[in-house]
C-alpha positions as CSV (number, residue, x, y, z in Angstrom):
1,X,0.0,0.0,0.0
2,X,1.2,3.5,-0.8
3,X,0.8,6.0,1.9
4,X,-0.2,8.8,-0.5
5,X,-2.8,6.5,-2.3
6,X,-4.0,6.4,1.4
7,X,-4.1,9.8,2.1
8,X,-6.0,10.6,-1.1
9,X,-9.4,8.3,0.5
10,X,-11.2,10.9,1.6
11,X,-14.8,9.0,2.7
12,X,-15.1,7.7,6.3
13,X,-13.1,4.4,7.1
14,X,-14.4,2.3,9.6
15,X,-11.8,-0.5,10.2
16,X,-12.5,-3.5,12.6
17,X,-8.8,-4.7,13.2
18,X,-8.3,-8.6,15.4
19,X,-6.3,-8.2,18.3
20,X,-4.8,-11.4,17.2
21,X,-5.1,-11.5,14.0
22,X,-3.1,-14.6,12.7
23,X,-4.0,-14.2,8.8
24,X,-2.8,-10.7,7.4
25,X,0.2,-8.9,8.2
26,X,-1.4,-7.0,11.8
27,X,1.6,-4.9,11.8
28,X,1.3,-3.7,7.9
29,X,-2.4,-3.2,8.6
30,X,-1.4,-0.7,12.0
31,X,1.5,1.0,9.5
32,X,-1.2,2.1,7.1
33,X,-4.6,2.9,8.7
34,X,-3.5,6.4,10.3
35,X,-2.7,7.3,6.6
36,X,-6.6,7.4,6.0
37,X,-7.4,10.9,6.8
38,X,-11.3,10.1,8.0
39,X,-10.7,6.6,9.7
40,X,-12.4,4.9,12.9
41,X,-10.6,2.0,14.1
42,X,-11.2,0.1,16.5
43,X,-9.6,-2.8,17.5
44,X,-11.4,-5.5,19.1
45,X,-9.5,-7.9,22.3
46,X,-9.6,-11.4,21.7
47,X,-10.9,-11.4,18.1
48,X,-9.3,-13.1,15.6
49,X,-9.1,-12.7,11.5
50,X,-13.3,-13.3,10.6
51,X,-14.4,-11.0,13.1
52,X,-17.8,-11.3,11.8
53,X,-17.5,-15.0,12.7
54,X,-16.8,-14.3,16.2
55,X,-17.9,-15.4,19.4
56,X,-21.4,-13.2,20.4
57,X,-19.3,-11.2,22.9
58,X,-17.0,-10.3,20.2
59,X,-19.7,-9.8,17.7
60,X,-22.0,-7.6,19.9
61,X,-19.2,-5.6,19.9
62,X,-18.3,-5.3,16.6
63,X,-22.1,-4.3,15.8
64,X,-22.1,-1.6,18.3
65,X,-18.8,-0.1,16.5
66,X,-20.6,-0.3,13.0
67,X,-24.0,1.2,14.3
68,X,-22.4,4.0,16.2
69,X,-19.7,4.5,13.0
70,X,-23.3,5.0,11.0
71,X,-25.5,6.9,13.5
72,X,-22.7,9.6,12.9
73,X,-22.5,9.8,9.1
């Protein structure tokens, strides 16, 4: 990813990042988000890469991020 390709994504980002993520490159993933001027990210404890696969703690969670994320577009 190119920083300045990053920069240049202007829309609201919300990013739901595993705590121990075990697929993708976490630290690659924490490198490049801040470049997104309009981000949210949250990163959620004990999740892992299919966050939407969760456990129902984990999940709960996650939905609460994405309806709040959308309550304030």
């Amino acid at each position: 990813m190119n920083p300045n390709w990053m920069r240049l994504i202007t829309v609201p980002v919300l990013a739901l990042t595993a705590a121990d993520e075990r697929v993708v490159d976490k630290s690659a993933t924490d490198q490049m988000l801040p470049f997104l001027p309009s981000l949210e990210h949250n990163e959620l404890a004990c999740a892992r890469h299919e966050i939407m696969q969760e456990t129902p703690e984990i999940l709960a969670t996650a939905w609460a991020h994405i309806d709040g994320f959308l309550a304030r577009l």
